[in-house]
C-alpha positions in Angstrom: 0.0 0.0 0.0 1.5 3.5 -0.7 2.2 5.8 1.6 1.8 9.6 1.3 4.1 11.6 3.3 3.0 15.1 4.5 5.9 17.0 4.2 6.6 15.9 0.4 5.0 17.7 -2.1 2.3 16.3 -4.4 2.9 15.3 -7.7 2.2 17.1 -10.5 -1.4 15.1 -11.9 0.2 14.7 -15.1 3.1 13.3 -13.9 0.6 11.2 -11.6 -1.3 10.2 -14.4 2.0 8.7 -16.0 3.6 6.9 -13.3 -0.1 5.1 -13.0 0.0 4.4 -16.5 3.4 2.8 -16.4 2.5 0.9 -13.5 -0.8 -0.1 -15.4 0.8 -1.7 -18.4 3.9 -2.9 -16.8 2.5 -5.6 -14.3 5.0 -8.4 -15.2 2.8 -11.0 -17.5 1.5 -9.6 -20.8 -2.1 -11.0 -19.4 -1.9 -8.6 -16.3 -1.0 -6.0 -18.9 -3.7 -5.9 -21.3 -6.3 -6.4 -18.2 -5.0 -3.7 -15.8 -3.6 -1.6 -18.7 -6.2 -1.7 -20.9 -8.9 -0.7 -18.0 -6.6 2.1 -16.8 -6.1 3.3 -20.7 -10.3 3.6 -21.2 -11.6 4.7 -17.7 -9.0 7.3 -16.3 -10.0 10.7 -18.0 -13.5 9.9 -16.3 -11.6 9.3 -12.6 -11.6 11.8 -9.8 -9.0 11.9 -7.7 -10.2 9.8 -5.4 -10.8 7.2 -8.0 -7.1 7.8 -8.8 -5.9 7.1 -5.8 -7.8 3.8 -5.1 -6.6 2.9 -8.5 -3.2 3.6 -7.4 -4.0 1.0 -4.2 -5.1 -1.5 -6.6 -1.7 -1.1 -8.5 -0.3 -1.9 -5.0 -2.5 -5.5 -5.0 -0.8 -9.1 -6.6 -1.9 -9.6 -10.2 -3.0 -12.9 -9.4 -5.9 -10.7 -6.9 -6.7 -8.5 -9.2 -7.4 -10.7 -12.4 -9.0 -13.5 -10.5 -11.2 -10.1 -9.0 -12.0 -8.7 -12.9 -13.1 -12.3 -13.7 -15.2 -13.2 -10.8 -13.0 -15.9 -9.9 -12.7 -14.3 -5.8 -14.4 -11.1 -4.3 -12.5 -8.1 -4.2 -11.8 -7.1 -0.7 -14.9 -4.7 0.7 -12.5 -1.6 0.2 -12.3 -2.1 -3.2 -16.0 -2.9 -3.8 -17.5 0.0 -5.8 -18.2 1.3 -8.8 -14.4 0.9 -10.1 -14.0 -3.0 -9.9 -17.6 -3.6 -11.2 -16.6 -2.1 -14.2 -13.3 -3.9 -14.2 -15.3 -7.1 -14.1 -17.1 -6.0 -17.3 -13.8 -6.4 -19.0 -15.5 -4.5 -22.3 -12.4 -2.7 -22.4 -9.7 -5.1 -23.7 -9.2 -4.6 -27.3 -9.1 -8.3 -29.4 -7.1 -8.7 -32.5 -9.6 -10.4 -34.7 
């Protein structure tokens, strides 16, 4: 879980909005990448802050959690439950090379 410190300034929300991307699309498998980036990539202009920074504690969860959570497979935990991991279990935003 991330920490915010007090005395250290906040980052700049573009530079925010960066890190979270990177972090988004570089999970470790190419699965956890397309899921987590992909859902980042088509919901984050829409997100408040607050939606940015429970994003950002998602980031912080195991891969294995969060795709077993976007596929139904185990309940997120209740701190998580919202409006941001139902529509992570819609998973209608993963693009599919056809």
């Amino acid at each position: 879980m991330m920490v915010r410190l007090s005395y250290l300034a906040a980052m700049h929300p573009e530079a925010e909005l960066k890190r979270l991307a990177w972090r988004a699309h570089h999970r470790g498998t190419r699965e956890a990448d397309m899921l987590i980036g992909g859902f980042f990539d088509a919901h984050h202009a829409s997100w408040s802050a607050r939606d940015l920074e429970q994003f950002a504690q998602i980031l912080d969860e195991q891969d294995a959690d969060i795709l077993a959570w976007a596929t139904g497979t185990s309940a997120a935990p209740e701190r998580f439950e919202g409006p941001m991991i139902e529509a992570l279990r819609r998973v209608d935003y993963l693009r599919i090379a056809r």
